[in-house]
C-alpha positions as CSV (number, residue, x, y, z in Angstrom):
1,X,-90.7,-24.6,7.7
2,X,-92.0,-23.1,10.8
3,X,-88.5,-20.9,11.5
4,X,-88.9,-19.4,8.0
5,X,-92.6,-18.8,8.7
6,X,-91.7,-16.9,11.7
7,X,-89.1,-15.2,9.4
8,X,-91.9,-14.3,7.1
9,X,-94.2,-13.0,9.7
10,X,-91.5,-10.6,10.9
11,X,-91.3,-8.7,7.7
12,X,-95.4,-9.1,7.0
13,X,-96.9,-5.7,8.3
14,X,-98.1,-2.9,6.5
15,X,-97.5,-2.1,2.9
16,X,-94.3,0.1,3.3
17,X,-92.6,-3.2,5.1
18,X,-92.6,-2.8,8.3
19,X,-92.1,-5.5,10.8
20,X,-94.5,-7.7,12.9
21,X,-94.4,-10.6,14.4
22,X,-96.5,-13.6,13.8
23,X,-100.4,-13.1,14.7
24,X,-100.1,-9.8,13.0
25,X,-99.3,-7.7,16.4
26,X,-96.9,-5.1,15.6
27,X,-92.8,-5.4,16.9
28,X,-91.6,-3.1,19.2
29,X,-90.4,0.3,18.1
30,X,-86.9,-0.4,18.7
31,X,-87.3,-4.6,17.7
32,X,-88.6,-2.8,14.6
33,X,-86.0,-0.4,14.3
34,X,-83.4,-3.7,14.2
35,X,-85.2,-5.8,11.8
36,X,-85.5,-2.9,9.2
37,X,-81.4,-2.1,9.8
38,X,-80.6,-6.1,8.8
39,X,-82.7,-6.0,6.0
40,X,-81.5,-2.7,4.4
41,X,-78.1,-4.4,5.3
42,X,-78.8,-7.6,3.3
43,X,-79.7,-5.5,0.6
44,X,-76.3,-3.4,0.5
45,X,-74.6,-6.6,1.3
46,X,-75.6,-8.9,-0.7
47,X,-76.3,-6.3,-3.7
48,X,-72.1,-6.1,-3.7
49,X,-71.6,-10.0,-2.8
50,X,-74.5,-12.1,-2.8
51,X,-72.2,-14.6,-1.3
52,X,-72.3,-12.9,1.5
53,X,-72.5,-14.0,4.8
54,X,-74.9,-13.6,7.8
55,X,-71.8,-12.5,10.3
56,X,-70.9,-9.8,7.3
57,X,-74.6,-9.2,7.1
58,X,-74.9,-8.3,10.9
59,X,-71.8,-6.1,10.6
60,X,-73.4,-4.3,7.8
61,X,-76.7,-3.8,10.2
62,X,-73.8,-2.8,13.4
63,X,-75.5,-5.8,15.6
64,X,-74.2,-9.1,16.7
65,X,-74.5,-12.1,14.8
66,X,-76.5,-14.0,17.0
67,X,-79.3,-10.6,16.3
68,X,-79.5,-11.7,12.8
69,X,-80.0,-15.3,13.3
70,X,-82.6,-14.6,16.7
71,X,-84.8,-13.1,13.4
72,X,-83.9,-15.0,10.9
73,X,-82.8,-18.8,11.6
74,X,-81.0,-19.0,8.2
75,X,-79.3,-17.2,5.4
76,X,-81.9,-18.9,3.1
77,X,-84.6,-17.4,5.3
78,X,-83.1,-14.3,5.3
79,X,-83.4,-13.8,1.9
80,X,-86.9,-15.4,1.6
81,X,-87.8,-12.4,3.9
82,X,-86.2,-9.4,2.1
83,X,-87.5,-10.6,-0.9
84,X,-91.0,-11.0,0.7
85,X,-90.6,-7.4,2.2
86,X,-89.3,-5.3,-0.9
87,X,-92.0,-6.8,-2.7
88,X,-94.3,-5.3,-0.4
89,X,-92.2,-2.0,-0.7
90,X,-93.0,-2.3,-4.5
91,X,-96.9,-2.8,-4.2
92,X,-97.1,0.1,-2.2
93,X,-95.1,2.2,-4.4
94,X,-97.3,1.5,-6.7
95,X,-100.6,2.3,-4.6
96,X,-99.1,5.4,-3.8
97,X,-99.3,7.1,-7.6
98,X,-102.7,6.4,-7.3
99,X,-103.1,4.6,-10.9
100,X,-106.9,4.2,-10.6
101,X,-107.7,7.5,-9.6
102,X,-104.7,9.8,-11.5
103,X,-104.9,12.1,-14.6
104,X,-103.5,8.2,-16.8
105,X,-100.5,9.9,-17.9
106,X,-100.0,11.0,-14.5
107,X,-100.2,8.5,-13.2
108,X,-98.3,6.4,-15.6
109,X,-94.7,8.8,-15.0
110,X,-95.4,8.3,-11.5
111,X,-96.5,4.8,-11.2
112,X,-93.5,3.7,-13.4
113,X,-91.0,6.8,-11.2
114,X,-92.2,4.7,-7.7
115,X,-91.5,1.1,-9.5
116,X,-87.6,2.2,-10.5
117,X,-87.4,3.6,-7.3
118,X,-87.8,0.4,-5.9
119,X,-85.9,-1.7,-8.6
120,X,-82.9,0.5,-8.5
121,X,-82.8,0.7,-4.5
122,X,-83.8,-2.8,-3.8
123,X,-81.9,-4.8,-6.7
124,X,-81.0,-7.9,-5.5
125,X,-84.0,-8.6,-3.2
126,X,-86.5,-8.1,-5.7
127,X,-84.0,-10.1,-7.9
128,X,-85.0,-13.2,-5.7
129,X,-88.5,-13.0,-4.9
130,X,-89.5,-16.0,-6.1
131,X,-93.2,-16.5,-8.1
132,X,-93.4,-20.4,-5.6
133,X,-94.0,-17.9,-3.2
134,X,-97.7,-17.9,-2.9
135,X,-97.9,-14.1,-1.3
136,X,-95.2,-12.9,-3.6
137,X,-97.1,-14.3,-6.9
138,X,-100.5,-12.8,-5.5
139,X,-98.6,-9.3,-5.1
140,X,-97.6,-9.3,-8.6
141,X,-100.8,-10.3,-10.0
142,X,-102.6,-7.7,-8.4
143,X,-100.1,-5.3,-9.5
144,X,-100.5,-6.7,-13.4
145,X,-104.4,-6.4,-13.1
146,X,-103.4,-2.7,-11.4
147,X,-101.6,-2.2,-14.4
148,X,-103.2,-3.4,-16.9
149,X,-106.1,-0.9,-15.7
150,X,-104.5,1.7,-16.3
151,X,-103.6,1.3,-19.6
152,X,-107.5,0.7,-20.4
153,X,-108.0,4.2,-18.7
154,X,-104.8,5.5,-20.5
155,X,-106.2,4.1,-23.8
156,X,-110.0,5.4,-23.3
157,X,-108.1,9.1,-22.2
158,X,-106.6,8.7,-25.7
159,X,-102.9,8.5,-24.0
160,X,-102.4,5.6,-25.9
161,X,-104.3,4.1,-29.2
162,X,-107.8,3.0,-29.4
163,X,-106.6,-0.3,-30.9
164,X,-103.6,-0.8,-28.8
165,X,-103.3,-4.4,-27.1
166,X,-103.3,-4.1,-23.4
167,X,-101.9,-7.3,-22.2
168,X,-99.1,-6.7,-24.8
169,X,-98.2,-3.0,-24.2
170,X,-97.9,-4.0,-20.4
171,X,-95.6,-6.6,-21.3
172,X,-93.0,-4.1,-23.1
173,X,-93.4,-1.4,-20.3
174,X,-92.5,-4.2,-18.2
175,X,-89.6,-5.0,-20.6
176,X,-89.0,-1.4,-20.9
177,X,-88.6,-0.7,-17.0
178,X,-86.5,-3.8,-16.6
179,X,-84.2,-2.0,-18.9
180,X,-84.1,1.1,-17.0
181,X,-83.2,-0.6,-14.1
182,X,-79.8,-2.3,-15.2
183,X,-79.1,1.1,-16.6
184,X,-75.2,2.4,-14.2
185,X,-74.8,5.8,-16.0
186,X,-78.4,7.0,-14.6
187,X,-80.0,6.0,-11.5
188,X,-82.9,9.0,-11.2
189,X,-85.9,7.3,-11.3
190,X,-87.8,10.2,-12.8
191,X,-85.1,10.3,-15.6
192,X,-85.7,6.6,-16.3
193,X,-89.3,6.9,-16.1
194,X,-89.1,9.8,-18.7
195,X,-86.8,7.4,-20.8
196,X,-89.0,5.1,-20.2
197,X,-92.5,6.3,-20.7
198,X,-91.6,8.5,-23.9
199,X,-89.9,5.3,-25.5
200,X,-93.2,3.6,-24.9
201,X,-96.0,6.2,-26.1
202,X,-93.3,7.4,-29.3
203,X,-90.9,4.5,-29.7
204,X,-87.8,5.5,-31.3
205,X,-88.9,6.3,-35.1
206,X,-89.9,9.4,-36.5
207,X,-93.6,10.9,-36.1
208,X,-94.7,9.5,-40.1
209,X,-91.9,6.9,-40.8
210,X,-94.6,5.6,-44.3
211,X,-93.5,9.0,-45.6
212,X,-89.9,8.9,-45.8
C-alpha cells in the first residue's frame, strides 16, 4: 500500500499531470521529463496490448527496466497511476473551456472538443480509472456537478429547452461522447464534438416530426 502511494504521489501535481513526489514538492525537470515518457509509453503500450509488460513498457519510454519499476514498484501500480494522471488530464481539459464563464454553447463544443481529446488520446488509461479510487471518484463528481452547470446555464441561454431534465440530458451527452470515442473512421475531436453536440440539441428526426 505504501509503494503504490508513492506511485500515486509521483503522478499527483498540477492539473495537466505533471509529476511530484510525495509531500507535494515538485520532481526534477529531467526526473519529470522520465516519468511523463513511461506514462505516455504505457498508454501506447498497453492501448495495442494491455498485456503488456513493464520491460516492453520501458522499451516503449527508451529507459531501462529497472527506471520503470524505481517509479512504479508494480505493473498494477503502474496502471493505478496513469489512470490517476489522465484523469487529471481530463479535469483540466475541462477547466480549460471555461464552462462556467463561456458563451453555454461555447462552451459546450469546447468543453465536449477537450473531453474527446482526452478519451481518444488516453483510451485505455481512462478505461481503468477505477470509481474505488477515492481521488478518481471526487474528480468525476466535480466534473458532473461542472457539467450539470452548464446545462442549467445552457437551458436559462435558451440553448436547450426550458423543460429539459438536466441530470438526464447529461447522462445521454455522456452516452453520446462515449460513442464518439469508440468511433476508428474519425478521430478529430472537433468533428466528434460537432457530431456530438448537434445530435444532442437536434437528435436525428426532422425539425416537426407531428406533422408528417
Amino acid at each position: 500500500m505504501e509503494m503504490q502511494s508513492q506511485a500515486q504521489a509521483d503522478t499527483s501535481g498540477k492539473p495537466h499531470g505533471k509529476a511530484a513526489p510525495a509531500g507535494g514538492r515538485p520532481l526534477r525537470a529531467d526526473a519529470e521529463r522520465t516519468v511523463t515518457a513511461i506514462l505516455e509509453a504505457a498508454e501506447r503500450t498497453l492501448g495495442r496490448d494491455p498485456a503488456a509488460t513493464m520491460e516492453q513498457i520501458a522499451e516503449a519510454a527508451g529507459v531501462a527496466r529497472t527506471t520503470v519499476h524505481r517509479r512504479f514498484a508494480t505493473r498494477e501500480v503502474l496502471v493505478d497511476a496513469l489512470a490517476l494522471w489522465a484523469t487529471r488530464r481530463f479535469a483540466a481539459a475541462v477547466a480549460e473551456a471555461r464552462p462556467d464563464t463561456a458563451p453555454p454553447l461555447v462552451a459546450l463544443y469546447r468543453t465536449t472538443a477537450n473531453v474527446l481529446a482526452i478519451k481518444v488520446g488516453w483510451g485505455f488509461a481512462m478505461s481503468q480509472a477505477s470509481s474505488a479510487d477515492p481521488e478518481v471518484a471526487r474528480i468525476h463528481a466535480e466534473v458532473r456537478e461542472t457539467c450539470e452547470r452548464l446545462f442549467v446555464r445552457a437551458r436559462e441561454a435558451g440553448v436547450l429547452r426550458p423543460d429539459v431534465d438536466v441530470p438526464w440530458t447529461r447522462q445521454v451527452y455522456y452516452a453520446l461522447i462515449h460513442q464518439a470515442a469508440q468511433r476508428r473512421d474519425d478521430s478529430d475531436p472537433d468533428a466528434l464534438a460537432t457530431l456530438v453536440v448537434d445530435t444532442l440539441l437536434r437528435g436525428a428526426g426532422t425539425p416537426h416530426p407531428d406533422r408528417l
